[in-house]
HTML snippet that shows the backbone in 3Dmol.js (N, CA, C, O; Angstrom):
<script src="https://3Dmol.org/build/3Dmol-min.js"></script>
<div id="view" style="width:600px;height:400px;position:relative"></div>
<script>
const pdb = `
ATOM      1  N   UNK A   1     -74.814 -63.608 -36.129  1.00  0.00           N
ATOM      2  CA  UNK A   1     -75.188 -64.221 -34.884  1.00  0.00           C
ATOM      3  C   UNK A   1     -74.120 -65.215 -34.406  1.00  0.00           C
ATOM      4  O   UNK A   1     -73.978 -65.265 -33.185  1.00  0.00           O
ATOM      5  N   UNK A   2     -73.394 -65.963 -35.105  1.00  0.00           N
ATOM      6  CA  UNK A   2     -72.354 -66.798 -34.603  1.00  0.00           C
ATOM      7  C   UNK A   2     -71.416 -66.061 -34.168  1.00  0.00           C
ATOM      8  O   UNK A   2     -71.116 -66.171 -32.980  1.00  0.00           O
ATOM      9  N   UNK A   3     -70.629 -65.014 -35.103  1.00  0.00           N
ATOM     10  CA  UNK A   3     -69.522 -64.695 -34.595  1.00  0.00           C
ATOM     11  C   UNK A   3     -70.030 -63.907 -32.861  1.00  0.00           C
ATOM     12  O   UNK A   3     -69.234 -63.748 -31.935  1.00  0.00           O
ATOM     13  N   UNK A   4     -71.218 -63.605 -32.833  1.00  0.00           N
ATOM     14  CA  UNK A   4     -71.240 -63.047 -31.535  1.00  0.00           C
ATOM     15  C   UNK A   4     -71.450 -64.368 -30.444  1.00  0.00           C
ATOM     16  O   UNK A   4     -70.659 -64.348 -29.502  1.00  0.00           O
ATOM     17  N   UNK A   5     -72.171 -65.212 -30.461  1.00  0.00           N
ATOM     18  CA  UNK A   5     -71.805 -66.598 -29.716  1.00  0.00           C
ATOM     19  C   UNK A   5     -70.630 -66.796 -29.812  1.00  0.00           C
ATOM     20  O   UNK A   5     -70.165 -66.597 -28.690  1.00  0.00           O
ATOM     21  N   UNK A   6     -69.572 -67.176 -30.736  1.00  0.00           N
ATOM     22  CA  UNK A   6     -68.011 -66.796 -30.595  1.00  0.00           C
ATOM     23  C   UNK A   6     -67.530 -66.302 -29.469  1.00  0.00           C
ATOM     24  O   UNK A   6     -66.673 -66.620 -28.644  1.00  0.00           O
ATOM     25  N   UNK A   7     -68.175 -65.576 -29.610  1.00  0.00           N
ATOM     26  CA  UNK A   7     -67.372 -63.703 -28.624  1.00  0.00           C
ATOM     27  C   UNK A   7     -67.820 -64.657 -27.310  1.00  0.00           C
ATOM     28  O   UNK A   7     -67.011 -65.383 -26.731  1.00  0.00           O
ATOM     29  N   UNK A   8     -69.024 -64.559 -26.989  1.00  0.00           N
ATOM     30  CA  UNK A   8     -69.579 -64.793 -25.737  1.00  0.00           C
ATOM     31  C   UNK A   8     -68.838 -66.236 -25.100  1.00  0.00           C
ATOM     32  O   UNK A   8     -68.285 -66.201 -24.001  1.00  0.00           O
ATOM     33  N   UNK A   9     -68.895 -67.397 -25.861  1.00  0.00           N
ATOM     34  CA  UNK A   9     -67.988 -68.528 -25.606  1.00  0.00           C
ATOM     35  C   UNK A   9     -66.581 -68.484 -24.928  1.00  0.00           C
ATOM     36  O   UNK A   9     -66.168 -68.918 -23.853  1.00  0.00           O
ATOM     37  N   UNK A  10     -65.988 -67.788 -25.971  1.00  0.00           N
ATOM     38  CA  UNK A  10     -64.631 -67.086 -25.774  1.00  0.00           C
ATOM     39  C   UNK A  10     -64.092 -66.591 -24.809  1.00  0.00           C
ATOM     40  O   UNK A  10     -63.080 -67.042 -24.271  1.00  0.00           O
ATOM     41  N   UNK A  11     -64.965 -65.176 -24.328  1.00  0.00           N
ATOM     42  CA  UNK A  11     -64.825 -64.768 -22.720  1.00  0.00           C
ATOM     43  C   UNK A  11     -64.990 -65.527 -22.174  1.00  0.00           C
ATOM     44  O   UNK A  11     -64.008 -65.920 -21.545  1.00  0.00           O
ATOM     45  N   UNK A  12     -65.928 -66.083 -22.040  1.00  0.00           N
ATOM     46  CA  UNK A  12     -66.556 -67.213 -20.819  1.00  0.00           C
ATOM     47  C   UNK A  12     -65.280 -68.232 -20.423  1.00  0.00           C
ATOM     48  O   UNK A  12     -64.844 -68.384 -19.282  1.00  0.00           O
ATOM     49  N   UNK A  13     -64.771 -68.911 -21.672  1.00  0.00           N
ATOM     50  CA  UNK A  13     -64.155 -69.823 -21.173  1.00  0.00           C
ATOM     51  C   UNK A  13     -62.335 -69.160 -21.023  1.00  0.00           C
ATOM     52  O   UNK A  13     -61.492 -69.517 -20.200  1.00  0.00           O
ATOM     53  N   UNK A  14     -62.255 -68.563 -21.659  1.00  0.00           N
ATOM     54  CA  UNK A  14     -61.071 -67.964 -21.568  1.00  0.00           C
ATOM     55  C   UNK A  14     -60.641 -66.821 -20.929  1.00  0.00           C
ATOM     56  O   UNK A  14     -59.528 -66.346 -21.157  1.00  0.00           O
ATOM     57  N   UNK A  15     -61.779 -66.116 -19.793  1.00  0.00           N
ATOM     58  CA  UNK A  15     -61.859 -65.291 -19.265  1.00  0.00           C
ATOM     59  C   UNK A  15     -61.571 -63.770 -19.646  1.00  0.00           C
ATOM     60  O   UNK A  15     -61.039 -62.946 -18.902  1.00  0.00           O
ATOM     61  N   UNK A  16     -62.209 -63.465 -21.483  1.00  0.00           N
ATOM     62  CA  UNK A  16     -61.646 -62.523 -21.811  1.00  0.00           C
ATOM     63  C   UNK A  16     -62.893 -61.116 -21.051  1.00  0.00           C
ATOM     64  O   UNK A  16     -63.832 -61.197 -20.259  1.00  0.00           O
ATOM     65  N   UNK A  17     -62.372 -60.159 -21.669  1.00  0.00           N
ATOM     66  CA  UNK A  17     -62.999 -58.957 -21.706  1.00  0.00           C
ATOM     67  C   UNK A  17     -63.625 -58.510 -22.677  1.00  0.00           C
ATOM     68  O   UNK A  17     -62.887 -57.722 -23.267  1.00  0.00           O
ATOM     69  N   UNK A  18     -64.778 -58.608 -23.251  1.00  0.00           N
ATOM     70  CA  UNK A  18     -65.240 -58.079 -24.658  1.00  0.00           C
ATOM     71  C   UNK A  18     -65.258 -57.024 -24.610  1.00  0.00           C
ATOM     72  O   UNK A  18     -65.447 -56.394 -23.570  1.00  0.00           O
ATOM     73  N   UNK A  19     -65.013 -56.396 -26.032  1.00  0.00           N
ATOM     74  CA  UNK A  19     -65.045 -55.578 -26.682  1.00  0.00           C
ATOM     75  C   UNK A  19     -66.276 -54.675 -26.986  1.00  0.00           C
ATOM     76  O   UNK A  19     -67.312 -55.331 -27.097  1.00  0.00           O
ATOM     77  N   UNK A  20     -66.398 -53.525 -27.125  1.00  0.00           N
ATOM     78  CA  UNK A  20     -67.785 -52.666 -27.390  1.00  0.00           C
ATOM     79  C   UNK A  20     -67.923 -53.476 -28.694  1.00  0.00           C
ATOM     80  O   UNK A  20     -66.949 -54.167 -28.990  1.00  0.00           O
ATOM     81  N   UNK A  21     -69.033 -53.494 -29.552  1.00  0.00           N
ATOM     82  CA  UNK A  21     -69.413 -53.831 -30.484  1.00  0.00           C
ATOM     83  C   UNK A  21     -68.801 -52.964 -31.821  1.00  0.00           C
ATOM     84  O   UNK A  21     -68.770 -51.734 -31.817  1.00  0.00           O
ATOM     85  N   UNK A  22     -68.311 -53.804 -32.986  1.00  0.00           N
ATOM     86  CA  UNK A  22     -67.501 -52.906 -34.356  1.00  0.00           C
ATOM     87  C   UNK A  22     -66.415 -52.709 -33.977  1.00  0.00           C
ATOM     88  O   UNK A  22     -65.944 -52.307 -35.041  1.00  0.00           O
ATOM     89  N   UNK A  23     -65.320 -52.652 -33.046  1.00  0.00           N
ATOM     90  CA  UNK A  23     -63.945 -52.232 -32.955  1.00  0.00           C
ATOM     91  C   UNK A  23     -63.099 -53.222 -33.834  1.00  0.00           C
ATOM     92  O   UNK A  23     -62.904 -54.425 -33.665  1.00  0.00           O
ATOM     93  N   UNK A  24     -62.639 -52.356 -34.847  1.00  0.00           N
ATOM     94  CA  UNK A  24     -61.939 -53.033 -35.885  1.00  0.00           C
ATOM     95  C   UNK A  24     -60.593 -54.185 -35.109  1.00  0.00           C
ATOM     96  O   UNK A  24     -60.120 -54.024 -33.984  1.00  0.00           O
ATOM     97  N   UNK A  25     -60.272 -55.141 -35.947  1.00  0.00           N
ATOM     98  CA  UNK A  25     -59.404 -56.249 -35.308  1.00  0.00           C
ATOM     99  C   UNK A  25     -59.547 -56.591 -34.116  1.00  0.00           C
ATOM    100  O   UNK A  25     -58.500 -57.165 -33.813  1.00  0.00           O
ATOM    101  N   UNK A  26     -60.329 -56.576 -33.130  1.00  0.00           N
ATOM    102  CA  UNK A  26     -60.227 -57.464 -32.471  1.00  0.00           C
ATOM    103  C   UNK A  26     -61.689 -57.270 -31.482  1.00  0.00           C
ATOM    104  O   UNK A  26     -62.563 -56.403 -31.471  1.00  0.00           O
ATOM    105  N   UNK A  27     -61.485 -58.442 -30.735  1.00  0.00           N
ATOM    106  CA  UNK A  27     -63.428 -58.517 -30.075  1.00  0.00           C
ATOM    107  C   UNK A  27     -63.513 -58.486 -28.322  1.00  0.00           C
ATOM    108  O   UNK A  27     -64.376 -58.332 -27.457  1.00  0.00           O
ATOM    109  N   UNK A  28     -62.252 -58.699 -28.399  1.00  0.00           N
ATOM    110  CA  UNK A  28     -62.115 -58.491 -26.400  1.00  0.00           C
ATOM    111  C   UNK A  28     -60.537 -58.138 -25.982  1.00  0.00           C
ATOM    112  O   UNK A  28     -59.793 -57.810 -26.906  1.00  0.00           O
ATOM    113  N   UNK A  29     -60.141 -58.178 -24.991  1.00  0.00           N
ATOM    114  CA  UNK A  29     -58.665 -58.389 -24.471  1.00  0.00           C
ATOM    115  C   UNK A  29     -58.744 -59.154 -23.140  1.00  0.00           C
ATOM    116  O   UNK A  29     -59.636 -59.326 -22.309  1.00  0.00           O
ATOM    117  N   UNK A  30     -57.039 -59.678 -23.299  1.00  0.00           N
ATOM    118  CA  UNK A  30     -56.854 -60.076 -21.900  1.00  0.00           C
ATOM    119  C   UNK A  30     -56.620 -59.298 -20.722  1.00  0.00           C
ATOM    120  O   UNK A  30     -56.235 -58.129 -20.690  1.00  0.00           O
ATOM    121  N   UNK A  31     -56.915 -60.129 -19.650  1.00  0.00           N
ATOM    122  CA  UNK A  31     -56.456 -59.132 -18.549  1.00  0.00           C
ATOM    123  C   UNK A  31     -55.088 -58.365 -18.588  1.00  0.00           C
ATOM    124  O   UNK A  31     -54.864 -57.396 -17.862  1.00  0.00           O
ATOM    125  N   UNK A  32     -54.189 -58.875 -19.493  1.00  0.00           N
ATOM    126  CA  UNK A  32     -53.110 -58.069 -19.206  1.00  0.00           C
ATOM    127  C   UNK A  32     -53.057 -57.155 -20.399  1.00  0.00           C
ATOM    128  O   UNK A  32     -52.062 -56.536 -20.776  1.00  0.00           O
ATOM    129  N   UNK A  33     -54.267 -57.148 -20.953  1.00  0.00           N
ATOM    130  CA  UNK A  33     -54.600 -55.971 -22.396  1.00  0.00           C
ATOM    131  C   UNK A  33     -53.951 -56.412 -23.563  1.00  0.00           C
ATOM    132  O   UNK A  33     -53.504 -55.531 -24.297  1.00  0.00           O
ATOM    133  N   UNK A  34     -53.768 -57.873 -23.974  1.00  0.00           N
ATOM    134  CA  UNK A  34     -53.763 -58.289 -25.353  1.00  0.00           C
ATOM    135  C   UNK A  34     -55.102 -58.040 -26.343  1.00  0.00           C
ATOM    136  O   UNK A  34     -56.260 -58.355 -26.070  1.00  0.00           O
ATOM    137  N   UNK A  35     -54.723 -57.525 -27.309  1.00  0.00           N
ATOM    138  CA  UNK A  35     -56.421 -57.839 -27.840  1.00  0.00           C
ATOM    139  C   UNK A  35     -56.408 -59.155 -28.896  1.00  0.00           C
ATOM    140  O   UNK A  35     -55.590 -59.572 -29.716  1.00  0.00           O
ATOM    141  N   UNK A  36     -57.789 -59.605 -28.429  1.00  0.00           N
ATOM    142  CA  UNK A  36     -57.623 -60.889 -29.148  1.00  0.00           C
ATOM    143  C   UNK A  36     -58.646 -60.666 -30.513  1.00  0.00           C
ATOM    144  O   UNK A  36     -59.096 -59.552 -30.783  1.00  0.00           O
ATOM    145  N   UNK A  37     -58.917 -61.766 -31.250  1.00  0.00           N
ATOM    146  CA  UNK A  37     -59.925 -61.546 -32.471  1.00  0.00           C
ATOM    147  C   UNK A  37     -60.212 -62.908 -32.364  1.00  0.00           C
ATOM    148  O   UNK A  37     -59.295 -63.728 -32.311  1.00  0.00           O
ATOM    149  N   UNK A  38     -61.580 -63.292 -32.320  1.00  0.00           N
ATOM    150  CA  UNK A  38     -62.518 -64.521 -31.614  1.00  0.00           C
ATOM    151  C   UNK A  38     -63.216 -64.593 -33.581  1.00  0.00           C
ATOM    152  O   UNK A  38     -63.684 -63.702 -34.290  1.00  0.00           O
ATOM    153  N   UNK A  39     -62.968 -66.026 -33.835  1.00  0.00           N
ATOM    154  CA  UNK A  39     -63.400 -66.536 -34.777  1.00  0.00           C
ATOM    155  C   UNK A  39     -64.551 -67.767 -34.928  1.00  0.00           C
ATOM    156  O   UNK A  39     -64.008 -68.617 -35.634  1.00  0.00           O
ATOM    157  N   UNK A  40     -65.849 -68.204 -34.581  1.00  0.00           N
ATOM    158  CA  UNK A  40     -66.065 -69.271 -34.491  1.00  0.00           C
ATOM    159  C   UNK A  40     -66.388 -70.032 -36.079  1.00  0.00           C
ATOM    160  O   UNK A  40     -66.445 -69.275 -37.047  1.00  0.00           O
ATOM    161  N   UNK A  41     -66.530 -71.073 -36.227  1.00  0.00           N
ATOM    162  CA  UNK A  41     -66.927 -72.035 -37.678  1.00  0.00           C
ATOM    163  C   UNK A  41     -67.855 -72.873 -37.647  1.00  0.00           C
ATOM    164  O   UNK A  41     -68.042 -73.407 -36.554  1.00  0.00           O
ATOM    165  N   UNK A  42     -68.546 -73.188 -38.543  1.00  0.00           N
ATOM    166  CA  UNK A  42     -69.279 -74.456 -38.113  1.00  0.00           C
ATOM    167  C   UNK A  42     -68.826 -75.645 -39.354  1.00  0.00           C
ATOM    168  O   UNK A  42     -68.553 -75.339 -40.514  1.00  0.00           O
ATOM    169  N   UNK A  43     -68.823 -77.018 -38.808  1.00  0.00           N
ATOM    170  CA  UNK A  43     -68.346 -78.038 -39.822  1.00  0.00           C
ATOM    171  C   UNK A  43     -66.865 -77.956 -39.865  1.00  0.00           C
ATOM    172  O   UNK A  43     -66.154 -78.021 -38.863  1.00  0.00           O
ATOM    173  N   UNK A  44     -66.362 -77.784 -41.307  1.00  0.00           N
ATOM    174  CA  UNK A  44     -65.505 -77.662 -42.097  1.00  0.00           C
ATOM    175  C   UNK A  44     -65.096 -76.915 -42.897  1.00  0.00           C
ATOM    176  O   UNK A  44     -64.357 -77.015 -43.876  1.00  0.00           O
ATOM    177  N   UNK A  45     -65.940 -75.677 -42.143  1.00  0.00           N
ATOM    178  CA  UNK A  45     -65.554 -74.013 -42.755  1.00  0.00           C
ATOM    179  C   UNK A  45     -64.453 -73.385 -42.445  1.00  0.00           C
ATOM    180  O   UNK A  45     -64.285 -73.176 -41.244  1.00  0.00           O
ATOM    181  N   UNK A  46     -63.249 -72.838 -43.542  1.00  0.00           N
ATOM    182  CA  UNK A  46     -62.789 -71.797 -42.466  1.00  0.00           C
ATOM    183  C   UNK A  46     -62.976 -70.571 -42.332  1.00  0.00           C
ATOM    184  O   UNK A  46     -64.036 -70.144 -42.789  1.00  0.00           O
ATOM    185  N   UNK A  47     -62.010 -69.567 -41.655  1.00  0.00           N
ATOM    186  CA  UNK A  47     -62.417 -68.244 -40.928  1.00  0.00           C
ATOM    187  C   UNK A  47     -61.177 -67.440 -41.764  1.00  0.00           C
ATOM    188  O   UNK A  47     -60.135 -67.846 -42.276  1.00  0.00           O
ATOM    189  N   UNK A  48     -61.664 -66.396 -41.674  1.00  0.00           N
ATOM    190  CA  UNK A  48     -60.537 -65.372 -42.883  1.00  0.00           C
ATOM    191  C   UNK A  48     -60.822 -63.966 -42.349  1.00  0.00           C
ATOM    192  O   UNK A  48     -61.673 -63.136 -42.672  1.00  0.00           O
ATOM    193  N   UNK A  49     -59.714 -63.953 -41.308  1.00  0.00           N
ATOM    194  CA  UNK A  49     -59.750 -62.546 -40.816  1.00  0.00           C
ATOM    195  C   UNK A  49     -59.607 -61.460 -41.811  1.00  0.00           C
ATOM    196  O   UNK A  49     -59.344 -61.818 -42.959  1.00  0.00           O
ATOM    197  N   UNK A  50     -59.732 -60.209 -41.574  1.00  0.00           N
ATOM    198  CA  UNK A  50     -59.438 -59.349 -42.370  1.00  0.00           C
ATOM    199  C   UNK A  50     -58.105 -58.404 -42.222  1.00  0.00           C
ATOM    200  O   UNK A  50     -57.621 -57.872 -43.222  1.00  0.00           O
ATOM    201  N   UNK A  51     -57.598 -58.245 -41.049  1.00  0.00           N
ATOM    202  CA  UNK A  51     -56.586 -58.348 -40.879  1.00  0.00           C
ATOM    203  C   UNK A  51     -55.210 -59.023 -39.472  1.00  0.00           C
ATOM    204  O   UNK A  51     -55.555 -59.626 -38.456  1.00  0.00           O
ATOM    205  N   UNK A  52     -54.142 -58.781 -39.737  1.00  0.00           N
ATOM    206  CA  UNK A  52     -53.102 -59.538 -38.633  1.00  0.00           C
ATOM    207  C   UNK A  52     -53.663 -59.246 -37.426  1.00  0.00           C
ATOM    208  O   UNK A  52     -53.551 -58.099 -36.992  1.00  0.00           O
ATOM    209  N   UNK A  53     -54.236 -60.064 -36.818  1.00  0.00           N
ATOM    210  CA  UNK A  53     -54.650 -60.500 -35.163  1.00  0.00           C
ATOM    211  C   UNK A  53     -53.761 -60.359 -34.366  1.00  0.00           C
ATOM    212  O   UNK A  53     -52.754 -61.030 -34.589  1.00  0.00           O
ATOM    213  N   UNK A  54     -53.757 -59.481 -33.173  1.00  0.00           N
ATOM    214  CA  UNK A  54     -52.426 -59.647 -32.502  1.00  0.00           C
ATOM    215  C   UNK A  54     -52.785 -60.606 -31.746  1.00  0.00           C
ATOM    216  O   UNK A  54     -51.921 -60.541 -30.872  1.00  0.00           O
ATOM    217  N   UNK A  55     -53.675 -61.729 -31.377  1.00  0.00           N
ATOM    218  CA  UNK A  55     -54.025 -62.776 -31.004  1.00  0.00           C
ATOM    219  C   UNK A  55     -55.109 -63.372 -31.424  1.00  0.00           C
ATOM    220  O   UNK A  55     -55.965 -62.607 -31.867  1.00  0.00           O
ATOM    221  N   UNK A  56     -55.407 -64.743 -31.431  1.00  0.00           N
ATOM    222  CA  UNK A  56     -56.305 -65.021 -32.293  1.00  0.00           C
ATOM    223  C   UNK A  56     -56.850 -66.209 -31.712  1.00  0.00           C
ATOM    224  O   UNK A  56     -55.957 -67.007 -31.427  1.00  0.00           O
ATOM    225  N   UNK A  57     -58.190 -66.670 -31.392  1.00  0.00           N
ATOM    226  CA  UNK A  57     -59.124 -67.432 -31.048  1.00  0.00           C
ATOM    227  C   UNK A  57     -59.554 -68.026 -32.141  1.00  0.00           C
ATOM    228  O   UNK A  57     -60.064 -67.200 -32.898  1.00  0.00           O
ATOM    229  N   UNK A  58     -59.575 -69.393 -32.665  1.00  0.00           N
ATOM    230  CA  UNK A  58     -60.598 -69.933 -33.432  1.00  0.00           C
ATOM    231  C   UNK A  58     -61.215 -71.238 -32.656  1.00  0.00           C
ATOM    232  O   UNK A  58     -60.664 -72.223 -32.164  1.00  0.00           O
ATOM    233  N   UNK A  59     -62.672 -70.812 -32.757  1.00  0.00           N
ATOM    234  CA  UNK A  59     -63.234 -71.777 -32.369  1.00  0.00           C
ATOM    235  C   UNK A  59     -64.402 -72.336 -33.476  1.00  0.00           C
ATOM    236  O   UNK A  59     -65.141 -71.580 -34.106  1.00  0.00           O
ATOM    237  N   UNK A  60     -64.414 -74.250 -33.608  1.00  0.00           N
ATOM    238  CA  UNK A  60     -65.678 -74.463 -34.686  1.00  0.00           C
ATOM    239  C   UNK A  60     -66.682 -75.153 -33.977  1.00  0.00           C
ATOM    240  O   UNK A  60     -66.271 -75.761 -32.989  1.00  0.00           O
ATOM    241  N   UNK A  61     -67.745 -75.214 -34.188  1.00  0.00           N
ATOM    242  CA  UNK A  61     -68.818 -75.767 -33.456  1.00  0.00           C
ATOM    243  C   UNK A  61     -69.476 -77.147 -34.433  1.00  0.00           C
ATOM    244  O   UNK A  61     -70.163 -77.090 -35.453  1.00  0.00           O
ATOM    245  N   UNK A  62     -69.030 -78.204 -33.772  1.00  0.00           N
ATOM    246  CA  UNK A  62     -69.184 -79.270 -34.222  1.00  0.00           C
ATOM    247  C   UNK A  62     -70.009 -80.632 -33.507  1.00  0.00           C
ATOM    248  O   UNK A  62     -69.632 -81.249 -32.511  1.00  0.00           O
ATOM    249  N   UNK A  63     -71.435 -80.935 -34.459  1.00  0.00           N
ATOM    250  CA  UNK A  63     -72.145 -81.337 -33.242  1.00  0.00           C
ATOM    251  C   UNK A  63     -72.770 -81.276 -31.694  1.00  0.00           C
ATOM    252  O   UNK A  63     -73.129 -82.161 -30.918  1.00  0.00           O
ATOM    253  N   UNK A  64     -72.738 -80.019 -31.619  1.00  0.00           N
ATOM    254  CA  UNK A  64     -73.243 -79.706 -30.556  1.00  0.00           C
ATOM    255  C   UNK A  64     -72.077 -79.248 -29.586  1.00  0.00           C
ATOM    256  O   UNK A  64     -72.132 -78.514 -28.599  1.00  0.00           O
ATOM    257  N   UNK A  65     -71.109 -79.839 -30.110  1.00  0.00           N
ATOM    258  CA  UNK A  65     -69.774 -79.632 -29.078  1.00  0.00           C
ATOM    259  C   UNK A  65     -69.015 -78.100 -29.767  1.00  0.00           C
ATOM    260  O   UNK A  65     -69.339 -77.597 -30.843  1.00  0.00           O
ATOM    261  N   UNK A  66     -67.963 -77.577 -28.827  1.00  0.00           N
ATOM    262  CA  UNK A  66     -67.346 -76.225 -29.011  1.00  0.00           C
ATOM    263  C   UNK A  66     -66.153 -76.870 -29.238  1.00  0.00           C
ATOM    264  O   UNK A  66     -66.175 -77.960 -28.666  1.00  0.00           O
ATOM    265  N   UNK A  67     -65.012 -76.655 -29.883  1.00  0.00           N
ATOM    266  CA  UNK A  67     -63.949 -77.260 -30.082  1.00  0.00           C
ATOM    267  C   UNK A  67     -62.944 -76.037 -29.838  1.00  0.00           C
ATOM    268  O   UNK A  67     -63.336 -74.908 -30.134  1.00  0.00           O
ATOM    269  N   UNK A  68     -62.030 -76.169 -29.461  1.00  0.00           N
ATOM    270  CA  UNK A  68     -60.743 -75.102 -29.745  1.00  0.00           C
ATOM    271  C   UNK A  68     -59.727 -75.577 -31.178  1.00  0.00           C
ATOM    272  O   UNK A  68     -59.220 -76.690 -31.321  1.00  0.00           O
ATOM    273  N   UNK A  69     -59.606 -74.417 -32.141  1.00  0.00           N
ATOM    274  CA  UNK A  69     -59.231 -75.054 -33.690  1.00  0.00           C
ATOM    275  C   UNK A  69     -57.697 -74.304 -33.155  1.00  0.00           C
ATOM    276  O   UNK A  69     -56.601 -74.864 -33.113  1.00  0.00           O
ATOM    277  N   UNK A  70     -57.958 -73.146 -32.846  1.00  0.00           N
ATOM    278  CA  UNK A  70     -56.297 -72.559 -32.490  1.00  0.00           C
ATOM    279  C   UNK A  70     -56.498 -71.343 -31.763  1.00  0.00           C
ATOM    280  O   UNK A  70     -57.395 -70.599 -32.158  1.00  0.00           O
ATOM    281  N   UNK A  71     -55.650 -70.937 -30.528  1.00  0.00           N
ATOM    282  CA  UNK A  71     -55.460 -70.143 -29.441  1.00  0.00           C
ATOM    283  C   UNK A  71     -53.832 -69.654 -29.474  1.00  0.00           C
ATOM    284  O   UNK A  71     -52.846 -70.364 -29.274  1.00  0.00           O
ATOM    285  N   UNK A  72     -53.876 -68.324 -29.767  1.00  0.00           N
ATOM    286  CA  UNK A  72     -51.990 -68.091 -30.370  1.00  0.00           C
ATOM    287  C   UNK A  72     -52.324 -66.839 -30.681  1.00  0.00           C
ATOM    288  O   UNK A  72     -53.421 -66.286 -30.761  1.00  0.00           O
ATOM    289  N   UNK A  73     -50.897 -66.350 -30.896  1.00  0.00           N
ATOM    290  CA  UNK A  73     -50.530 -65.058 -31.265  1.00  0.00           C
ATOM    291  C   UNK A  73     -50.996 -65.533 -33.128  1.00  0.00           C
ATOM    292  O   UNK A  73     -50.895 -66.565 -33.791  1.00  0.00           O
ATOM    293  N   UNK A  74     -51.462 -64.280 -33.369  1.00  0.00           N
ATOM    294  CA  UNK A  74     -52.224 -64.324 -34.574  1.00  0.00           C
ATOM    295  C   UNK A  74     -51.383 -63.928 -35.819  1.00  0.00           C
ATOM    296  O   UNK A  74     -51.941 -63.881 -36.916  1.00  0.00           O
ATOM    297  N   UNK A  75     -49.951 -63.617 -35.680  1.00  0.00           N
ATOM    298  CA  UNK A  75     -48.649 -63.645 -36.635  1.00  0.00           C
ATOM    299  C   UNK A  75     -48.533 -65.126 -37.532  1.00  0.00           C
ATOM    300  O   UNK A  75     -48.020 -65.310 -38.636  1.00  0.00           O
ATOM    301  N   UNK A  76     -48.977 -65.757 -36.933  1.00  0.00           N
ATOM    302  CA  UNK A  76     -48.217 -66.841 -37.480  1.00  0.00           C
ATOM    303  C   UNK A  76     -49.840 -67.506 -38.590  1.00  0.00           C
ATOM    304  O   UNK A  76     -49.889 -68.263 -39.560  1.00  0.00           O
ATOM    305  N   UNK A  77     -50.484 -67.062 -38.130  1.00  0.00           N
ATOM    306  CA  UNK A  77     -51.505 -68.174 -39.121  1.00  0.00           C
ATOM    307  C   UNK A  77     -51.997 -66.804 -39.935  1.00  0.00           C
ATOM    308  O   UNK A  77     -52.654 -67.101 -40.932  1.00  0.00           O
ATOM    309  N   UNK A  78     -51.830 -65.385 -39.737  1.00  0.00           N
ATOM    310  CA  UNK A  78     -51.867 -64.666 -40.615  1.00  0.00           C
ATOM    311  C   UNK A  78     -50.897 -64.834 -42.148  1.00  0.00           C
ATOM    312  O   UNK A  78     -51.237 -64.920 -43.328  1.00  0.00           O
ATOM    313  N   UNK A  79     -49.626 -64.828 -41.488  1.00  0.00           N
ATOM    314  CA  UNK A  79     -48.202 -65.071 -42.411  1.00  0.00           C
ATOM    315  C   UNK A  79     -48.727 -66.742 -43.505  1.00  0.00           C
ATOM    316  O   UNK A  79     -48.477 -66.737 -44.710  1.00  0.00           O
ATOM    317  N   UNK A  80     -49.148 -67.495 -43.107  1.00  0.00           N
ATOM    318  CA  UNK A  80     -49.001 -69.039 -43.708  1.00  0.00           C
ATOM    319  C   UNK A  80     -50.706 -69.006 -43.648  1.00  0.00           C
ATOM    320  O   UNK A  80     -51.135 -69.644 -42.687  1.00  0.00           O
ATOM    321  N   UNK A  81     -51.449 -68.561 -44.254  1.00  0.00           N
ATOM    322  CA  UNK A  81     -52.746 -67.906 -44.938  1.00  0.00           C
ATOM    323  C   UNK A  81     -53.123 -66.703 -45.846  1.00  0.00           C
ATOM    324  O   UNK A  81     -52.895 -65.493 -45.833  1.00  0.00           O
ATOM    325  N   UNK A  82     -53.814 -67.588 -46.654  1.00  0.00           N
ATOM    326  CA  UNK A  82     -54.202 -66.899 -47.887  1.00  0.00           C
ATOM    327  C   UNK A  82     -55.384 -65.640 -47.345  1.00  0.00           C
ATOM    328  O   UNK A  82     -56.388 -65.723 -46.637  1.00  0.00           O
ATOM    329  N   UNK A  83     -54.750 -64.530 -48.019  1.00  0.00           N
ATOM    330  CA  UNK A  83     -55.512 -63.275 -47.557  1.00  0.00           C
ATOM    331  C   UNK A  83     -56.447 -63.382 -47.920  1.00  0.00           C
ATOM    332  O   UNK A  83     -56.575 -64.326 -48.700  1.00  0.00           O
ATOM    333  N   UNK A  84     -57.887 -62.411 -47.588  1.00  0.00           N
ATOM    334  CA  UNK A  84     -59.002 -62.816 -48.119  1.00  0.00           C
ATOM    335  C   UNK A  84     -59.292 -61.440 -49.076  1.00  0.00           C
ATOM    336  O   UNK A  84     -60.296 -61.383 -49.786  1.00  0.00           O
TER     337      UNK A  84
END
`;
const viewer = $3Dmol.createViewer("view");
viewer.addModel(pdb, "pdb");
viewer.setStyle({}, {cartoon: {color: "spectrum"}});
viewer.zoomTo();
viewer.render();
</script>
């Protein structure tokens, strides 16, 4: 249920395009057809994709508030993270 509030957040504020439901790596695209992979957290959890994001959304939900944790090409926090 979160990661789909994720999803829904995500578009909304970032104006993506979601994704049909299950499409491996990623959960929407941009208008110019990036696909992104939408992560949300709660607290002081983190998120452990399963694989390299060609863009990557993390968002944690903290107190009631939505935070942006990181918005980027998903190379770089794949590379300098421990696989899961």
């Amino acid at each position: 249920m979160a990661g789909s509030l994720g999803e829904i957040l995500a578009a909304y504020a970032f104006d993506l395009e979601l994704s049909r439901s299950s499409i491996k790596g990623h959960d929407a695209a941009t208008g110019d057809g990036k696909k992104v992979h939408i992560k949300l957290t709660g607290g002081t959890k983190s998120v452990a994709p399963r694989s390299e994001p060609e863009f990557l959304i993390v968002l944690r939900l903290d107190d009631r508030e939505v935070k942006v944790v990181y918005n980027g090409p998903g190379a770089m926090p794949w590379k300098n993270c421990a696989k899961k």
